[in-house]
C-alpha positions as CSV (number, residue, x, y, z in Angstrom):
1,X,-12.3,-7.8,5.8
2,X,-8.7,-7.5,7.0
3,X,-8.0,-9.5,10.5
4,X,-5.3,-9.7,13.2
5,X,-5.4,-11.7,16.2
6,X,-3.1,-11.5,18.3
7,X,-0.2,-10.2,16.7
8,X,2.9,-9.1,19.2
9,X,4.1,-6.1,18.0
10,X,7.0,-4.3,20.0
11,X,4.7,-2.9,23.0
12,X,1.9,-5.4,23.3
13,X,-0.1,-7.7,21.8
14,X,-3.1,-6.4,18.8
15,X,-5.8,-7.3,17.9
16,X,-8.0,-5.9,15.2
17,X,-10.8,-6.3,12.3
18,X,-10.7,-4.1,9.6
19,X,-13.9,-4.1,7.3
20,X,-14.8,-2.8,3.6
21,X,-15.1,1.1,3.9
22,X,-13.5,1.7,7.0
23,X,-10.8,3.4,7.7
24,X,-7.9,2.9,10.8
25,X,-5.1,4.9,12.2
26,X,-2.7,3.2,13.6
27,X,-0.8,6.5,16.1
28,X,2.3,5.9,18.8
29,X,5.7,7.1,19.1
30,X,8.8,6.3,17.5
31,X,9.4,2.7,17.8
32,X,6.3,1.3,18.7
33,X,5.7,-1.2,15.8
34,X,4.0,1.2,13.5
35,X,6.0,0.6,10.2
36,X,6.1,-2.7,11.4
37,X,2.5,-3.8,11.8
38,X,2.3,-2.7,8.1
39,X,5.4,-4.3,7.2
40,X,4.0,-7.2,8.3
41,X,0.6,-7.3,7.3
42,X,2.6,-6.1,3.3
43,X,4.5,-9.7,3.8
44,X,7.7,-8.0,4.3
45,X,8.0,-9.3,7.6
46,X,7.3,-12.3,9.4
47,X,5.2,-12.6,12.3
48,X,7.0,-14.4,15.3
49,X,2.8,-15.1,16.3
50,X,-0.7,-14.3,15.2
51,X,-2.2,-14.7,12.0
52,X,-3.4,-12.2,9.4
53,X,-6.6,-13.1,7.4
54,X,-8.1,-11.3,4.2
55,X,-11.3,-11.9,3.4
56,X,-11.5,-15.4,5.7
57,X,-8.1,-16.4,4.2
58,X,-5.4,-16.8,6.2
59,X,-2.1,-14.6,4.6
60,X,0.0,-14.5,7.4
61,X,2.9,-16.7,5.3
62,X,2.0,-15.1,2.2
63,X,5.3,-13.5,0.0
64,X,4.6,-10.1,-0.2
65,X,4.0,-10.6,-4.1
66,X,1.0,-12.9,-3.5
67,X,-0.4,-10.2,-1.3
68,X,-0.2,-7.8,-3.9
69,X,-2.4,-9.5,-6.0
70,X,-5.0,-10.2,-3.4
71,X,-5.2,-6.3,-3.1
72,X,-2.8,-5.0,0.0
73,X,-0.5,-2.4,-0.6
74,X,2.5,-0.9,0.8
75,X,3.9,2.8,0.3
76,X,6.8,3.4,2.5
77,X,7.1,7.1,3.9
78,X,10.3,7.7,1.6
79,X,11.5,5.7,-1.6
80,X,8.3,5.4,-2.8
81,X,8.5,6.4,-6.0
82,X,11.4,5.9,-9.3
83,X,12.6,9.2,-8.8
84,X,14.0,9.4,-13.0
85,X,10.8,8.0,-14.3
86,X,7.6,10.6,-15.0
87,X,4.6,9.9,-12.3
88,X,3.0,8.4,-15.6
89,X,5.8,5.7,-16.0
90,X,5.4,5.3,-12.3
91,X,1.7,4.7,-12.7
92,X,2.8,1.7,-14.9
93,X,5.5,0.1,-13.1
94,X,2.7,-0.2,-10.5
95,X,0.6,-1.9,-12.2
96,X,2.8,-4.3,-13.6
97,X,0.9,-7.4,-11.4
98,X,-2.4,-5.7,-12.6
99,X,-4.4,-7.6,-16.0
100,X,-6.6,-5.4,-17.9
101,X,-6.9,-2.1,-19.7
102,X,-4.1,-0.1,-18.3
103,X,-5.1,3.1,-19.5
104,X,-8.4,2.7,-17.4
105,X,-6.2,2.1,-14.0
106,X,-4.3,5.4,-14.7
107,X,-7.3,7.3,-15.6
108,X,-9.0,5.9,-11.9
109,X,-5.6,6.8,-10.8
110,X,-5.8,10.9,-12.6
111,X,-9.6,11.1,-11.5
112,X,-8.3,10.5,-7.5
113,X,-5.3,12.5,-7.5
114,X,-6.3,15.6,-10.4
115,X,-3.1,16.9,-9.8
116,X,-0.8,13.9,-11.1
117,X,-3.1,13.9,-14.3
118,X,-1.7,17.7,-14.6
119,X,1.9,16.5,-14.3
120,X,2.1,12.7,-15.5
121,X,4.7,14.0,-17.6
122,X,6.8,15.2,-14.9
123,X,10.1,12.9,-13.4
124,X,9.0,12.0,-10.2
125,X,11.5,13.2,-8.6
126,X,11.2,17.0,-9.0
127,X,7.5,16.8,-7.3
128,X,7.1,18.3,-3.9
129,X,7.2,16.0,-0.7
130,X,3.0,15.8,-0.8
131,X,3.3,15.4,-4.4
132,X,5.6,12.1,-3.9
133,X,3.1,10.8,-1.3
134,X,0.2,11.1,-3.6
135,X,2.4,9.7,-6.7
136,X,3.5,6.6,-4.2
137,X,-0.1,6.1,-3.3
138,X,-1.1,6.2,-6.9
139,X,1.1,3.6,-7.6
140,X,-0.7,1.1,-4.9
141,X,-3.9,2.2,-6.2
142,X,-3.5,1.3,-9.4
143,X,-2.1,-1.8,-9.0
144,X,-5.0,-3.4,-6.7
145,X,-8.9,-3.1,-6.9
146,X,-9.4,-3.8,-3.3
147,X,-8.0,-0.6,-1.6
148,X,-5.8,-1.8,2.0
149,X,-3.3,0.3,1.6
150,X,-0.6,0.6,3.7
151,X,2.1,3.0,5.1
């Protein structure tokens, strides 16, 4: 379970439990604290109040590397991917904190997104804009088993 209480974020204060299978959207305008909510919840930001808790554990101080490992990922909307590397090279470099067989993680990778399994070959930067999404996304996937990802 993924908690926030109360965290001020640009508009107003939130306040919010995230647990295993659900899903949230997080929807305003420009400028509301979207990015940042998951900037902050990533570790790439620091909250100025509230704490952040994973699975009872508080992370709100965490570096964004040792919330990584415990399994929360962010995907920024653009950059997300080494454009000059293939999507399979990309698969890799995002699982670099990830132990195990890494062929495995890019076949769970292939077997969610068919389509990168068709192109893993391909530099990541010639994919389409949806295509770059799903690479970016792969990357986060296979680098954590718990799935909080972010962005």
């Amino acid at each position: 379970m993924l908690a926030i209480f109360p965290m001020w974020i640009f508009t107003g204060a939130l306040i919010f439990r995230l647990e295993a299978g659900e899903l949230v959207a997080v929807i305003g305008p420009n400028g509301a604290g979207k990015s940042t909510l998951a900037k902050t919840i990533a570790g790439l930001l620091t909250p100025r109040l509230g704490t952040i808790t994973l699975a009872g554990e508080d992370i709100t101080y965490l570096r964004p590397n040792q919330i990584v490992k415990k399994g929360i990922g962010y995907v920024p909307q653009i950059a997300n991917v080494f454009r000059t590397l293939t999507i399979e090279e990309n698969l890799e470099m995002g699982a670099f904190t990830k132990s195990g067989n890494l062929k495995a993680l890019k076949e769970r990778v292939y077997d969610t997104f068919p389509r990168l399994a068709e192109r893993r070959q391909q530099r990541a930067g010639t994919l389409s804009g949806g295509g770059t999404a799903n690479a970016g996304h792969g990357t986060r996937h296979d680098a954590r088993s718990a799935n909080y990802g972010l962005g």
